[in-house]
Structure formats: C-alpha cells, structure tokens
C-alpha positions as CSV (number, residue, x, y, z in Angstrom):
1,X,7.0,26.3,0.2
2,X,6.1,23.1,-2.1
3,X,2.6,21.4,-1.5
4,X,1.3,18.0,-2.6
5,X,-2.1,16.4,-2.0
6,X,-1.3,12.8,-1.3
7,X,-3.3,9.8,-2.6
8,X,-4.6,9.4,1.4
9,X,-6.9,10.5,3.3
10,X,-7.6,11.1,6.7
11,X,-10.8,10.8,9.0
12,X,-12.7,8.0,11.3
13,X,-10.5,8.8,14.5
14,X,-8.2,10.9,12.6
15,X,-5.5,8.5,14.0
16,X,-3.9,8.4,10.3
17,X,-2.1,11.9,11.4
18,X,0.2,10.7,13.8
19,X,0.8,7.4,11.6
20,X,1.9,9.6,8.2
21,X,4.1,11.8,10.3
22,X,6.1,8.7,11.5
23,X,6.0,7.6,7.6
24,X,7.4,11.3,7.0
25,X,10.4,11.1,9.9
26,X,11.4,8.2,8.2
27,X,11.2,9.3,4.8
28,X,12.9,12.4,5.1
29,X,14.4,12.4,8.6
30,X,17.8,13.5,7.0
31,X,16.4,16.6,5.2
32,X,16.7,19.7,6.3
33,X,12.5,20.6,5.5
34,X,9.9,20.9,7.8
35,X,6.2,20.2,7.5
36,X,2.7,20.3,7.7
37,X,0.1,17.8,7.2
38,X,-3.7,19.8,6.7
39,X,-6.8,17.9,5.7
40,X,-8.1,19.4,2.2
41,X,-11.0,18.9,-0.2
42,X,-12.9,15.4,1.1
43,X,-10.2,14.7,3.5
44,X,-7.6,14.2,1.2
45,X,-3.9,14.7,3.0
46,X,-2.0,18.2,2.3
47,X,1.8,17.6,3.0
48,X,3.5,21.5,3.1
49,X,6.7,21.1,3.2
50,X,9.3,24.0,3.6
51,X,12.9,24.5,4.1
52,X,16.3,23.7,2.2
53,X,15.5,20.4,0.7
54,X,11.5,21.0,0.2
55,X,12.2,20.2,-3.6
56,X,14.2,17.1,-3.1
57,X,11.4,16.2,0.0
58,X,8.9,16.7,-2.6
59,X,9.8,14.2,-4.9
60,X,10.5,11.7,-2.2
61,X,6.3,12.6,-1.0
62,X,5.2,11.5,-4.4
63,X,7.3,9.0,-4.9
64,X,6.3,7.1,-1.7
65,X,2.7,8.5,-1.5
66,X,1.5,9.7,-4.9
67,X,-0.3,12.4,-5.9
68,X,-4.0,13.5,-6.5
69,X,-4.7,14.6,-10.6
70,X,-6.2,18.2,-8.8
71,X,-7.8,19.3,-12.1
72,X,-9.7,17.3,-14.7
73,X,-7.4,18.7,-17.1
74,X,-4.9,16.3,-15.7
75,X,-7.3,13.5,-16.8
76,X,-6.6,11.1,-19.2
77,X,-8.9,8.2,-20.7
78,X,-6.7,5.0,-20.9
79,X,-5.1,6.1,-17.5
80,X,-5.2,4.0,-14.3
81,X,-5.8,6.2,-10.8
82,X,-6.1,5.2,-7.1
83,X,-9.2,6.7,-5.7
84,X,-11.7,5.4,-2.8
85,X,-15.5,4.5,-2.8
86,X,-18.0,7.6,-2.0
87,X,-21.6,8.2,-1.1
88,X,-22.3,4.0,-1.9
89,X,-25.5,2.9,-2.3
90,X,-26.8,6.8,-2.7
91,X,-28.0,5.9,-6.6
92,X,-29.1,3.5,-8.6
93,X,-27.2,3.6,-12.0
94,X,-23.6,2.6,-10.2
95,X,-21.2,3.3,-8.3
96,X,-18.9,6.8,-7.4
97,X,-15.4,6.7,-7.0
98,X,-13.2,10.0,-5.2
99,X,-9.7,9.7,-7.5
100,X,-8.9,13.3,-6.5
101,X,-10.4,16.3,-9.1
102,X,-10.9,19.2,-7.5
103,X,-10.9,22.1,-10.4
104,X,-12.8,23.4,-11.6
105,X,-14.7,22.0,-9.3
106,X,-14.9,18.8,-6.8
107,X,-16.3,16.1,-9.2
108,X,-16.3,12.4,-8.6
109,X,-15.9,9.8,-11.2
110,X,-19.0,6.5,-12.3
111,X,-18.4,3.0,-12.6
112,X,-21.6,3.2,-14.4
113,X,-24.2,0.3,-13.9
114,X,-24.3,-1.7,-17.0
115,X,-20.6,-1.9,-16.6
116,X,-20.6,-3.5,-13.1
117,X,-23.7,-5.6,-14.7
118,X,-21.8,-7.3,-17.5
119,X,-18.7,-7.7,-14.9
120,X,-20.6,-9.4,-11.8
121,X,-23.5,-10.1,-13.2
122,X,-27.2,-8.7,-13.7
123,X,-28.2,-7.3,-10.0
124,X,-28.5,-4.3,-8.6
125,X,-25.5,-1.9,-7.3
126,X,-26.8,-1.7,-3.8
127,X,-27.1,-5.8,-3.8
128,X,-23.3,-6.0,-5.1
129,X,-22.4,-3.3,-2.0
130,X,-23.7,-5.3,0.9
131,X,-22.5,-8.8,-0.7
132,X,-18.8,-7.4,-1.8
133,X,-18.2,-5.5,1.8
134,X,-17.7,-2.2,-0.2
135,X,-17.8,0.9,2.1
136,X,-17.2,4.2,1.6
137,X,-13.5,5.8,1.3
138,X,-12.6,1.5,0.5
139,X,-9.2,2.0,-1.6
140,X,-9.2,1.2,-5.0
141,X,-7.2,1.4,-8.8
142,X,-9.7,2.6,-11.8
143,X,-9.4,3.1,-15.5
144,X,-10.8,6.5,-17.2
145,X,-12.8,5.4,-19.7
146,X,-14.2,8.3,-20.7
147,X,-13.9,12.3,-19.6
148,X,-16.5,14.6,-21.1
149,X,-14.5,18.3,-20.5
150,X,-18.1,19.7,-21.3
151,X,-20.2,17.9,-18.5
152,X,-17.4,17.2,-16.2
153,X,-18.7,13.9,-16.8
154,X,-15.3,11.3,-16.4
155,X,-17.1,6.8,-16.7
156,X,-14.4,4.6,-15.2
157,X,-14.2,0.6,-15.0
158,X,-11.7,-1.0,-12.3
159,X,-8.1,-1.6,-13.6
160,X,-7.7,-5.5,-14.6
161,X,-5.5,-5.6,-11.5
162,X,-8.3,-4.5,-8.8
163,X,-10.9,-6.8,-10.8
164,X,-8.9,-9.7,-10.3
165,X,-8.4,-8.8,-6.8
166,X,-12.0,-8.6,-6.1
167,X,-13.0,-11.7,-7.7
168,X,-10.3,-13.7,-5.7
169,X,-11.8,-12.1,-2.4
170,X,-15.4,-13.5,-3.5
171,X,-13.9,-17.0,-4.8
172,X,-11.5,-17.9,-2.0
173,X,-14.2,-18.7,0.8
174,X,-12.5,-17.1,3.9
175,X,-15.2,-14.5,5.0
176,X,-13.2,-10.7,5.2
177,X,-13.3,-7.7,6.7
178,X,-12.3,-4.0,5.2
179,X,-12.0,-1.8,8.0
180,X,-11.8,1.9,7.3
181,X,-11.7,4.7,9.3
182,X,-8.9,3.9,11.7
183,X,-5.2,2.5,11.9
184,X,-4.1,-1.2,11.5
185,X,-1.9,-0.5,14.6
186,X,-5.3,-0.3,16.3
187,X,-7.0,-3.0,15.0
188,X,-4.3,-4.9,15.9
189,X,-4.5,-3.9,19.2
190,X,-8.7,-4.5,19.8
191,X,-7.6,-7.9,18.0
192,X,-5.4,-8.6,20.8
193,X,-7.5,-7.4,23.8
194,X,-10.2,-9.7,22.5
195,X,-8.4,-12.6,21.9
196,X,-9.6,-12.9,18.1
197,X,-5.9,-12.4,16.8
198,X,-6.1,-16.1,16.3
199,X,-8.9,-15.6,14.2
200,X,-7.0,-13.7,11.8
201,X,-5.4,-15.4,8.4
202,X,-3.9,-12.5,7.3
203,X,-4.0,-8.4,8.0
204,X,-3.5,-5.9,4.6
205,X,-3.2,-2.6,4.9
206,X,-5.0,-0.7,1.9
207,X,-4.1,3.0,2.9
208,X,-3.2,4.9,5.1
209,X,-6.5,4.2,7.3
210,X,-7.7,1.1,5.7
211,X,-7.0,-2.6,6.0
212,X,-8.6,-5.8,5.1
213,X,-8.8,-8.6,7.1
214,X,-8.7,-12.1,5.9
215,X,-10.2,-14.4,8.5
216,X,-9.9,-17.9,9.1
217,X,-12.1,-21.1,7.3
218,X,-15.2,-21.4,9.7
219,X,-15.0,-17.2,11.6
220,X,-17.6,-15.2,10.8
221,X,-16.9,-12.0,10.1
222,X,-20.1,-10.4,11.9
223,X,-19.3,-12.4,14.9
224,X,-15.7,-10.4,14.9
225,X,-17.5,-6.9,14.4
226,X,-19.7,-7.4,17.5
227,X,-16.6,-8.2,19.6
228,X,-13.9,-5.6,18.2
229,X,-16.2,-3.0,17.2
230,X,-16.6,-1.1,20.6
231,X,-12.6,-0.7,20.6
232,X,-12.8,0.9,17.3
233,X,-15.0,4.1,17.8
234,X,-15.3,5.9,14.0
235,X,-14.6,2.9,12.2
236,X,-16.9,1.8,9.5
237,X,-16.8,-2.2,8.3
238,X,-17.7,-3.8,5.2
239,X,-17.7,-7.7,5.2
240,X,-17.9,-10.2,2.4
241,X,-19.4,-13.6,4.1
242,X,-19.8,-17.1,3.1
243,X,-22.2,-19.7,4.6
C-alpha cells in the first residue's frame, strides 16, 4: 500500500470528501488501485492507495495534488511551499502558516511581524487580518527563510507570486470574498438560490475547500454574507471591502 498526504485539507462541512473522490475517478479511473481518503494531522488529506497500479497512482496523486514536506528535515530555506493560514490573530508578533511538518513533531511556520511591517506597512497583524479578509486554513505559497533544526523554529515571507497576488486584491477596488470551509459547487448553488449570482465578477477556487469571490463595482461583500451565509453552515468568510 502507498500513502501520500496531499497539499488539501478537509473540514467546514466536510463536503471536500466527495469532491476529491470525483477528482480521483477521474484521475485514475483506468487503474486498477483502490483507495482511501482519511483525514490526518490538522485535517490534512491521506490518499491510501492499493492495488496493481498503486505506484503509477501514486505519482499521478502528487503530480495533480502535491505533497506535504512530513518532516522538517525535508525543509529547505530558499524553497517555496503551499500551506494555509492557522490560529490568525492568536499573537501579536505575526502571522502562522500550516505548510505540512509533522515530525518530529506538528510545528507551524511565522511570517514574523517586522516582515509583514516593511511589506504592508507599519500596523498591527490583527489590523492587516480584518482589512486583507485573511481567515484561517486561506491557501497560500511561502518562502523558507529560515529553519532553525534546534528550536524547530522555520521564519517564512510569501513567495513574490502570492505578494503580488495580494496586493492586486487590495488595489483593484472590487470588494472580495474568500470562502473556506465548504465547496465552490455549493456556493454556487446558495449564489443561485439567492439570486446574487449576478453579483459575482468572477469565482476562483483556491483548494480543495476554498474559493475567492470577486464581486461586482458597487456589491458589498457584507451585504452577500448576510444573504448566502445561512446556506453555507461550517463556512468561515473573510472579506476585503472598499468604501
């Protein structure tokens, strides 16, 4: 049997389960492998997979998904990783990013402060939370800029490609939404039932259970929580808002 933990997670509504094994049918339909999808350290994704063509299915999983480092062994300064936003808001001195370490122990990774000071400017973490929309499990691509083996210690910044990302989000005047926690088929579907669809510029899925939407000029995004929000029970929302 071959096992990989997958750079997703699941949890919310848990609805990401049924969407991955679709993904899976389709990845490896043809295969003669079965498998098993288990939720692991921090809700990160286990895909077991077993049967003739588990090694062949096994490169096609991290291929199409990617894989968690595991260990901080497997950590390299210099490196860029996909990892997701945890326990926001929590401290003071930045900002803790999951990207996956589990040996010897679970350890999450800093975007210390004064890094996120000299990048957005000289205010506090929790201010740059609530104004950016950033929740909890919220996608994103870091750099290791530093791993201290000693004190498990591991300082990131964001990857040039994620920074620019966020700073055309703040610059482009369309308030947004990231949605985590549930589906996009789902969202799409509370969209729908309350007629806000039209509201809607564009719809980006992040992950597996994570998606950004970009609303129209002149929608506000708290005005689009209070009407889809009782359709999307486990769902967290993070908005960035202009005037």
């Amino acid at each position: 049997m071959k096992e990989v933990v997958i750079l997703e997670k699941v949890y919310g509504d848990r609805s990401g389960f049924d969407k991955l094994h679709r993904k899976l049918r389709s990845l490896l339909g043809d295969l003669d492998v079965e498998w098993k999808l288990s939720a692991t350290t921090k809700n990160w994704v286990k895909v077991s997979l077993r049967g003739e063509d588990e090694e062949i299915s096994e490169s096609l999983v991290k291929e199409e998904f990617g894989e968690v480092p595991y260990s901080l062994k497997n950590v390299s300064a210099g490196k860029t990783y996909r990892g997701r936003f945890i326990d926001l808001g929590k401290v003071g001195y930045g900002a803790y990013v999951d990207i996956g370490i589990f040996k010897p122990k679970p350890k999450d990774a800093l975007l210390p402060l004064y890094y996120l000071k000299r990048t957005f400017g000289d205010k506090p973490v929790r201010q740059m939370i609530r104004e950016f929309g950033w929740v909890d499990n919220l996608p994103i691509e870091v750099k290791v800029t530093n791993v201290e083996f000693g004190t498990r210690e591991v300082e990131l910044t964001f990857s040039r490609r994620q920074l620019e990302r966020i700073k055309g989000w703040l610059r482009d005047g369309h308030d947004k939404l990231f949605i985590v926690g549930t589906i996009s088929d789902r969202i799409e579907d509370a969209l729908i039932k309350t007629g806000h669809g039209r509201d809607v510029k564009r719809m980006e899925e992040l992950g597996l259970m994570e998606t950004l939407l970009v609303l129209k000029k002149g929608t506000q995004a708290p005005g689009i929580i209070k009407e889809i929000g009782p359709y999307l029970k486990g769902a967290t929302f993070g908005a960035i808002k202009f005037e």
